[in-house]
N, C-alpha and C positions, 0 to 999 in steps of 0.2 A: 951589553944585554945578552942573556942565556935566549940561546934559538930554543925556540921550542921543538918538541918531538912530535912524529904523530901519534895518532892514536893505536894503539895494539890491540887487538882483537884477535883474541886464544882460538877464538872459531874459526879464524883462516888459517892457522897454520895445521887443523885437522885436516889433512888431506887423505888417510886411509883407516880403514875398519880397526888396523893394527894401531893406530896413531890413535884413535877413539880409546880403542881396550887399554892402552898403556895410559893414556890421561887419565881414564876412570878408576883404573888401578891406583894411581898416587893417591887421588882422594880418596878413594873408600880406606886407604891405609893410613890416612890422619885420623880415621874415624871420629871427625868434625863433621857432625848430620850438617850444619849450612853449609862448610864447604864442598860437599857430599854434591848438596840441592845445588848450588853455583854450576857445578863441572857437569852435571847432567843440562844443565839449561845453557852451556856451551856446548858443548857434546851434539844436544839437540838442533841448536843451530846450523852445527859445523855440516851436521849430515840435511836438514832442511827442515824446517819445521812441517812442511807440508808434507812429507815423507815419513815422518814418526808419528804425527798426525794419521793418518792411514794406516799405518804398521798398527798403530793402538786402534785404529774403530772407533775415531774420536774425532769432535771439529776442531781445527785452526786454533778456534780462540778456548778451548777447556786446554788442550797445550800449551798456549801463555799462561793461561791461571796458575796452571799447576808449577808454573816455570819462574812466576813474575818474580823472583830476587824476594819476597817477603814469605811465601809459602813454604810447608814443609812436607814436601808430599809423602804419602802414603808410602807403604813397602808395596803395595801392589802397583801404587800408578810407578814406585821406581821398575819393581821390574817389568812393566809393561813400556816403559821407555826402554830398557835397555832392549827388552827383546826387539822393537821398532828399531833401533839401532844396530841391532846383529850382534849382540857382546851379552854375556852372561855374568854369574855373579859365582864367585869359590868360595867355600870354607878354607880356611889354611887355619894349623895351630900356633897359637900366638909366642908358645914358649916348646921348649923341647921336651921329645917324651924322656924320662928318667927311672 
C-alpha cells in the first residue's frame, strides 16, 4: 500500500517578506485572476491573518471573506492586502520595445 504524504501547506514555507514578493510575483505572472486570489490568501496567512487584518483597518473575518477560495477580490482590497503584507505591485512590459 502507497504511504501516505502529509499535508503541504505553501503558507509555511513563507518565511520572509522576500519569499512573500517572489511567490506573489509567480502569480501575478500567470495573470490567472484565481490563482492571483489563491496566492494572496496564502500569502496572507503565511504572514498572519491577524496582521494583514490590521495593516488593512479591517476585522478578522472581512479578511477571510475576502480570502475564502470562492471570491474575487477587488483591485483595492488586493492592493490593500499587499500593502498589509509589505510588497507592492510593478508595471513590466510584456513584449520588447521595437
Amino acid at each position: 500500500m502507497a504511504e501516505r504524504l502529509a499535508d503541504l501547506d505553501l503558507a509555511d514555507m513563507l518565511q520572509s517578506d522576500e519569499a512573500i514578493a517572489v511567490f506573489l510575483t509567480d502569480a501575478f505572472d500567470t495573470g490567472d485572476a484565481r490563482h492571483i486570489s489563491t496566492a494572496l490568501g496564502i500569502a496572507a496567512r503565511a504572514a498572519g491573518l491577524d496582521h494583514v487584518a490590521s495593516g488593512m483597518g479591517v476585522s478578522l473575518e472581512d479578511v477571510r471573506r475576502s480570502l475564502d477560495g470562492n471570491s474575487n477580490p477587488t483591485l483595492e482590497t488586493t492592493l490593500a492586502i499587499m500593502k498589509a503584507l509589505g510588497v507592492g505591485m510593478a508595471a513590466v512590459p510584456l513584449r520588447s520595445a521595437s
